[in-house]
C-alpha positions in Angstrom: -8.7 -5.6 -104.4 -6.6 -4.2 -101.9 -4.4 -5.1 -98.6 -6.0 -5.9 -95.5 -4.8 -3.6 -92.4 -2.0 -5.4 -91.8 -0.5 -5.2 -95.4 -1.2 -9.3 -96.1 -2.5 -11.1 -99.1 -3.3 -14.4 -100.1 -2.9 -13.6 -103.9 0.5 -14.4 -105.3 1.0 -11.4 -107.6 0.3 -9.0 -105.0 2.2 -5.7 -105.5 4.3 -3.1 -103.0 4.5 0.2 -104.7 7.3 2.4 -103.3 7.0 6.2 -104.9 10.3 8.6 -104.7 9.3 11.9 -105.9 12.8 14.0 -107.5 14.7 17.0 -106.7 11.9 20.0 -104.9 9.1 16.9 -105.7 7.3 19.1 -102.3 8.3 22.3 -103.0 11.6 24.3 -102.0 10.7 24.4 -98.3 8.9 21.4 -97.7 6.8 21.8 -94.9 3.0 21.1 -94.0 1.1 22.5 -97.1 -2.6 23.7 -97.6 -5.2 20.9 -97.5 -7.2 23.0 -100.4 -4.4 21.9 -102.2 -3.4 19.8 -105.7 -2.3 16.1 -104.5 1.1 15.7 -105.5 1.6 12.6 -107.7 2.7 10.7 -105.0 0.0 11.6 -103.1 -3.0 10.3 -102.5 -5.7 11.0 -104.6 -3.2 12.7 -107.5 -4.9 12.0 -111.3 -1.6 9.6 -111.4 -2.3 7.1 -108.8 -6.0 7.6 -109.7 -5.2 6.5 -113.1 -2.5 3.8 -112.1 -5.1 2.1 -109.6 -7.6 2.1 -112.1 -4.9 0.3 -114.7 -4.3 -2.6 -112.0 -7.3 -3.8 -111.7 -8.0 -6.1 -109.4 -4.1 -6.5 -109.2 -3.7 -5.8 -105.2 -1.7 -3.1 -104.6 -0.7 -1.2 -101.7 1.6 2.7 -102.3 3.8 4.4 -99.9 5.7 7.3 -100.9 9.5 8.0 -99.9 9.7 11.6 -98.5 12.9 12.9 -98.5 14.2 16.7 -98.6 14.4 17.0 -102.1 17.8 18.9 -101.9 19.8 18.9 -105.5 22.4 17.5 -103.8 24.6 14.3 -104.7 25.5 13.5 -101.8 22.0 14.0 -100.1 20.7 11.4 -102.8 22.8 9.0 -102.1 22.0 8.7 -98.6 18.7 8.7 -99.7 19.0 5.7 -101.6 20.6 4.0 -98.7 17.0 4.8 -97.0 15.5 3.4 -99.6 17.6 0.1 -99.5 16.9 -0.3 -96.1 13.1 0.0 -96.6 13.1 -2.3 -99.7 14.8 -4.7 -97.7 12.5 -4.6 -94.5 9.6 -4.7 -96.6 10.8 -7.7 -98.8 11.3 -9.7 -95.5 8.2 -9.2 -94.4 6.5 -10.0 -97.7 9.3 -12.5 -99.2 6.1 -13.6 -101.8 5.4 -9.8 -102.6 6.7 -8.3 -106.3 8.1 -4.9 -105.0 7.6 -2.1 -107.1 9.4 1.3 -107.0 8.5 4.2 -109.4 10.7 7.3 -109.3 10.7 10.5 -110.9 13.5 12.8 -111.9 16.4 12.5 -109.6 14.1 9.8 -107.7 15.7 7.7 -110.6 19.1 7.8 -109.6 18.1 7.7 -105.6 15.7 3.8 -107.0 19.0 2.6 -109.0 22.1 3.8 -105.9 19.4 1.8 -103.7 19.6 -1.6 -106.1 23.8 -1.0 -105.9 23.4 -0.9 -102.6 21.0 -4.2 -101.7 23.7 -5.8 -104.4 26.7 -5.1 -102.4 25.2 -5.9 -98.6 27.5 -8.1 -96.8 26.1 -11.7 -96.8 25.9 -11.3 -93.0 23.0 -9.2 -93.4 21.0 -10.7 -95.8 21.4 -14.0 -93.6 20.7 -16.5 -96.4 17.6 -15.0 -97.5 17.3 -13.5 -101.0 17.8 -10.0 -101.7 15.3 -7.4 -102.4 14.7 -7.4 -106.3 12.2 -4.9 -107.1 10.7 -3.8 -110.9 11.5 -0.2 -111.6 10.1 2.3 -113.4 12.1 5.6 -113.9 10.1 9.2 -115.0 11.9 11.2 -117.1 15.1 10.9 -115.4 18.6 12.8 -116.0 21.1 9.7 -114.7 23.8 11.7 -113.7 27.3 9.5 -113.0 30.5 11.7 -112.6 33.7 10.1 -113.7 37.3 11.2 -112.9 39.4 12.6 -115.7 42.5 14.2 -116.6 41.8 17.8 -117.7 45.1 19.8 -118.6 42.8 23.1 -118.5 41.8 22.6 -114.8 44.8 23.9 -113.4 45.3 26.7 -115.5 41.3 28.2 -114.9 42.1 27.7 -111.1 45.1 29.8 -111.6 43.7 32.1 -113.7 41.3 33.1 -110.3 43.8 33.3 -108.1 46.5 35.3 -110.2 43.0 37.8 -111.3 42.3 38.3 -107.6 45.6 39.3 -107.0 46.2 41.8 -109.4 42.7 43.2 -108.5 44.2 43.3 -105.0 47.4 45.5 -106.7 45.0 48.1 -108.4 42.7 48.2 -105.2 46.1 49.4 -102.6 47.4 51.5 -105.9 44.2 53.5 -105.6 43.8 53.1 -101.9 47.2 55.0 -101.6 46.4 57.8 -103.3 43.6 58.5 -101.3 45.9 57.6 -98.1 48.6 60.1 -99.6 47.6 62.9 -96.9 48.6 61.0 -94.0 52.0 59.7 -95.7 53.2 62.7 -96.4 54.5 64.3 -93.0 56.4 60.9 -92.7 58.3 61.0 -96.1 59.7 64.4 -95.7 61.7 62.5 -92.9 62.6 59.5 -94.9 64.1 58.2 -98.1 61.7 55.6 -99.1 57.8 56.0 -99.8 56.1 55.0 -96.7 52.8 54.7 -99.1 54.7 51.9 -101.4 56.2 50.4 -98.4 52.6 49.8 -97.1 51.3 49.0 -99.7 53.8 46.0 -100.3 53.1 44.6 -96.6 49.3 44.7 -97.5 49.7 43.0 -100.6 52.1 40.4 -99.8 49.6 39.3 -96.7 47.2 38.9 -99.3 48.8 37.3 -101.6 50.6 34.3 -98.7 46.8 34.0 -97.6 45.0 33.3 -101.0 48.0 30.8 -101.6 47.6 29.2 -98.2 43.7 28.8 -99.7 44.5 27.8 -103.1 46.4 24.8 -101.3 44.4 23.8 -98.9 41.5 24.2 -100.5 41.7 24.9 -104.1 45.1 23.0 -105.6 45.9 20.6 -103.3 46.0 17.7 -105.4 45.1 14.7 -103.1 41.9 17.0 -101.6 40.6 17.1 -105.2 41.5 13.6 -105.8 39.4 12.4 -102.6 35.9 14.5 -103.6 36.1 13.4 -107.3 36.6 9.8 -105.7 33.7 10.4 -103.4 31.6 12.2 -106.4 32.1 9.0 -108.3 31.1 6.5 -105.9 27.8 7.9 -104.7 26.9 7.9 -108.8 27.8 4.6 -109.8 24.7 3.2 -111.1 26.2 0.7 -113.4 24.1 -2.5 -114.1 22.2 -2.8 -111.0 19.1 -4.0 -112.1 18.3 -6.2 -115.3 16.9 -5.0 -118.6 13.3 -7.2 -117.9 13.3 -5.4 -114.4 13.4 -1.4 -115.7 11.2 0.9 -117.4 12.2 4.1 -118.8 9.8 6.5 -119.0 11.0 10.1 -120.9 9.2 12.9 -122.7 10.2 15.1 -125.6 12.0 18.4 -124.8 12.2 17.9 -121.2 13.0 20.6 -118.9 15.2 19.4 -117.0 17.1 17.3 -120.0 17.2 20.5 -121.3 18.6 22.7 -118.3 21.6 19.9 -117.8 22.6 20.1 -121.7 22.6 23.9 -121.1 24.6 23.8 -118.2 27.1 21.4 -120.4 27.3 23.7 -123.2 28.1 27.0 -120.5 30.7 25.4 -118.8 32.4 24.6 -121.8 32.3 27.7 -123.4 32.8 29.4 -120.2 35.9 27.4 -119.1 37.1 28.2 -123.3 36.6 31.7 -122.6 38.7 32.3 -119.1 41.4 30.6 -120.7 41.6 32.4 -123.9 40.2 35.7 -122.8 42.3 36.4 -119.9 45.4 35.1 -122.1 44.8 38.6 -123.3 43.8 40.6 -119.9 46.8 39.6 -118.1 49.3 41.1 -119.9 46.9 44.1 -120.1 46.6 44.4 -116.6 50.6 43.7 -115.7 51.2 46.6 -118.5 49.2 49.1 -117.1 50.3 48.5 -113.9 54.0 48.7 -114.9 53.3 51.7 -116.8 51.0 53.6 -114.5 54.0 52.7 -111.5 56.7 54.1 -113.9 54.4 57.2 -114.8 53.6 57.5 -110.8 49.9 58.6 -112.0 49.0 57.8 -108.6 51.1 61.1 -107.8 49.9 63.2 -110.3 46.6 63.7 -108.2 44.5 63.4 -111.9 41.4 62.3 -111.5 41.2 61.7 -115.3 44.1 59.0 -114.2 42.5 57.4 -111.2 39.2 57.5 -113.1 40.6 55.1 -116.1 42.4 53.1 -113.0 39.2 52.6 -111.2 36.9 51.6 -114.4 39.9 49.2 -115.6 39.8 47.2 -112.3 36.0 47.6 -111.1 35.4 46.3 -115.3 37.8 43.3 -114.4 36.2 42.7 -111.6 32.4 42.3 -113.2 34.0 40.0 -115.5 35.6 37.9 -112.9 32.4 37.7 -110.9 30.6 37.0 -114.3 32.5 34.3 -115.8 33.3 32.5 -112.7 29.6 32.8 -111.4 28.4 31.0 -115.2 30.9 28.6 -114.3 29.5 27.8 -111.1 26.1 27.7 -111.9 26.3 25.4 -115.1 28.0 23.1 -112.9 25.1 23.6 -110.4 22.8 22.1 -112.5 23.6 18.6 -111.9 24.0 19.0 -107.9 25.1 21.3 -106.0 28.4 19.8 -104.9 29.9 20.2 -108.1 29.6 23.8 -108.4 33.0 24.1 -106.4 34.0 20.4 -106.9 37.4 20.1 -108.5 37.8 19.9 -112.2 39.6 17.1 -113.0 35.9 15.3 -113.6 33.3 14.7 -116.1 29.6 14.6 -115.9 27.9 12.3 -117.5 24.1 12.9 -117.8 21.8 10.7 -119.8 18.2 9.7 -120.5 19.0 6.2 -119.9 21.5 4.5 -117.9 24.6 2.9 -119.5 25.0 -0.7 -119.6 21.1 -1.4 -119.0 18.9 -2.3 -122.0 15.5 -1.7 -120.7 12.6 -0.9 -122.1 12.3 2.3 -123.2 9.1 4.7 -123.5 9.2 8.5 -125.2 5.4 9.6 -124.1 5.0 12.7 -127.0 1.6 15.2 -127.1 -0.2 15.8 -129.9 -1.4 19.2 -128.9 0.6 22.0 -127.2 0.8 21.0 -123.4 0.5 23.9 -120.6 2.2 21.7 -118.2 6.2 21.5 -117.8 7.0 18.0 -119.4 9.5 17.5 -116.9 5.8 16.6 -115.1 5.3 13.3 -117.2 3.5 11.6 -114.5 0.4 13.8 -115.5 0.3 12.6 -119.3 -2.4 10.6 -119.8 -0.6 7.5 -120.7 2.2 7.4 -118.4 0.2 5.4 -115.6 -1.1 3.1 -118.6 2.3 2.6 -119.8 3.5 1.9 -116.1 0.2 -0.6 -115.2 0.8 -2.2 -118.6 4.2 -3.0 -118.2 3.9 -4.1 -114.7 0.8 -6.5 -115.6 3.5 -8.2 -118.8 6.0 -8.4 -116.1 3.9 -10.3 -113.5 2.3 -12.7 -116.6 6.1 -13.6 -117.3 7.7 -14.3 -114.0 
């Protein structure tokens, strides 16, 4: 049984099913796609809502899917849960006697449980006495991500560690810069009693060096600026208890991708953030001794090219490792939105199977046989719309 045209039932137990597909849930450019095409879950006619309709019964039912960009961004799923709010909250005055329904997969999971923290903490103005929008939720394998502030005596150390590596790469670049510029300094030395070469390479350096420290404060080190985002990082991921255990269903798989990928990203950025700070511990002094030595030598002068050579492959290998560590350090924070690959450090991320505080039911869907599909893709196990119809049929039975 099914809703009339205008969306109205007689039958009590009626349901309104609101699907939120996760990060790229239509691709990485969504746009119009091939008819010929595979139904995404969401969609109709996708094996999932096939199978889910079929597990209802004659429960009435009516689906609508939440499209949203899919961008792996924090931010962007947060405002996407306030869409969501806004919808459940439309569509629960309109059918107060309705049981509202929201299934969610991957990052769809945080944007269902942001949307119930936000319906909780509407101003009673709004609402305007009626009840607020109290849906059942059913989560598919879903990384809940929440990002906490926290005091990390390494942060400031790693950020310095960039800025002090760029500038010494700037030394060794206007070192070898001048020898090739040697030429056009020499008809003004013979007149002078300073090197014109060291002289500009001093003003060159010291413009670089009052820039990168005019962008390590205002953007990098300024303390109340990385206070602010972590602040703002934390708010848009508070999930805390915003829907009761009877009301949530967790749905996970074994050895999911994404589950996976995050843990991985955890692990890098660890052992990435251990590594600047202990291997460069070592490559400063390195690079401030050669420098020192090379300027006392004046191998610049010497015209060698055995000298420029070992000058060169010092700073261009510096520079690979710079762009290497700091790129693995970006990226593993990528992983869990894209606004904390350059968000300060004073933070953790806290990325789980389930959300803290919330003892719901629980389901780990496992295969017998080796599965072609990414498990990430739970919705297309074959029990994951029985598990969801089963639940949902124990949950209407009890209220």
């Amino acid at each position: 049984m099914q809703f009339d045209q205008d969306g109205h039932s007689d039958v009590q137990r009626q349901l309104l099913i609101t699907l939120v597909h996760g990060t790229w849930g239509r691709g990485f450019f969504p746009k119009p796609q091939n008819q010929n095409r595979r139904p995404f879950w969401f969609e109709d006619g996708s094996p999932f809502l096939a199978r889910l309709t079929a597990g209802l019964g004659d429960i009435p039912h009516k689906t609508w899917p939440l499209l949203w960009s899919g961008a792996n961004s924090i931010f962007v799923t947060d405002k996407t849960a306030h869409a969501l709010a806004d919808h459940l909250a439309a569509e629960h005055g309109e059918h107060p006697k309705a049981t509202q329904l929201v299934i969610a997969h991957s990052h769809g999971g945080n944007i269902a449980l942001r949307a119930l923290h936000h319906l909780q903490h509407r101003d009673a103005s709004q609402l305007k006495g009626a009840e607020s929008a109290n849906p059942l939720v059913v989560t598919l394998a879903t990384p809940f991500i929440e990002v906490h502030a926290a005091e990390r005596p390494s942060a400031p150390h790693v950020r310095m560690t960039l800025i002090l590596t760029i500038l010494i790469l700037f030394d060794f670049s206007m070192l070898t810069l001048v020898f090739y510029w040697e030429p056009l300094f020499e008809s003004f030395e013979k007149r002078q009693y300073f090197s014109v070469k060291y002289v500009a390479f001093w003003i060159v350096f010291g413009f670089f060096s009052v820039l990168i420290h005019w962008w390590g404060l205002r953007w990098g080190l300024k303390s109340s600026t990385r206070r602010k985002l972590v602040q703002a990082l934390n708010q848009v991921t508070q999930l805390g208890e915003a829907v009761s255990a009877d009301r949530l269903l967790v749905i996970r798989a074994v050895n999911d991708e994404a589950a996976l990928i995050m843990a991985l990203g955890t692990i890098v950025n660890f052992l990435t953030e251990r590594f600047i700070l202990n291997v460069f511990t070592f490559v400063f002094p390195l690079l401030v001794g050669m420098g020192v030595i090379g300027w006392q030598l004046d191998w610049l002068s010497m015209k060698s090219w055995w000298n420029v050579t070992i000058i060169v492959a010092l700073m261009s290998g510096v520079i690979v490792l710079v762009i290497m560590m700091y790129s693995l350090l970006m990226t593993s924070r990528l992983v869990h939105g894209r606004e904390l690959a350059t968000s300060p450090m004073e933070c953790q991320i806290n990325t789980q199977s389930t959300p803290d505080g919330v003892g719901a039911k629980i389901v780990t869907l496992v295969r017998d046989t080796y599965a072609k599909s990414l498990r990430h893709g739970i919705y297309d196990h074959e029990d994951c719309a029985k598990t969801v119809s089963d639940w949902v049929r124990f949950r209407l039975e009890t209220n």
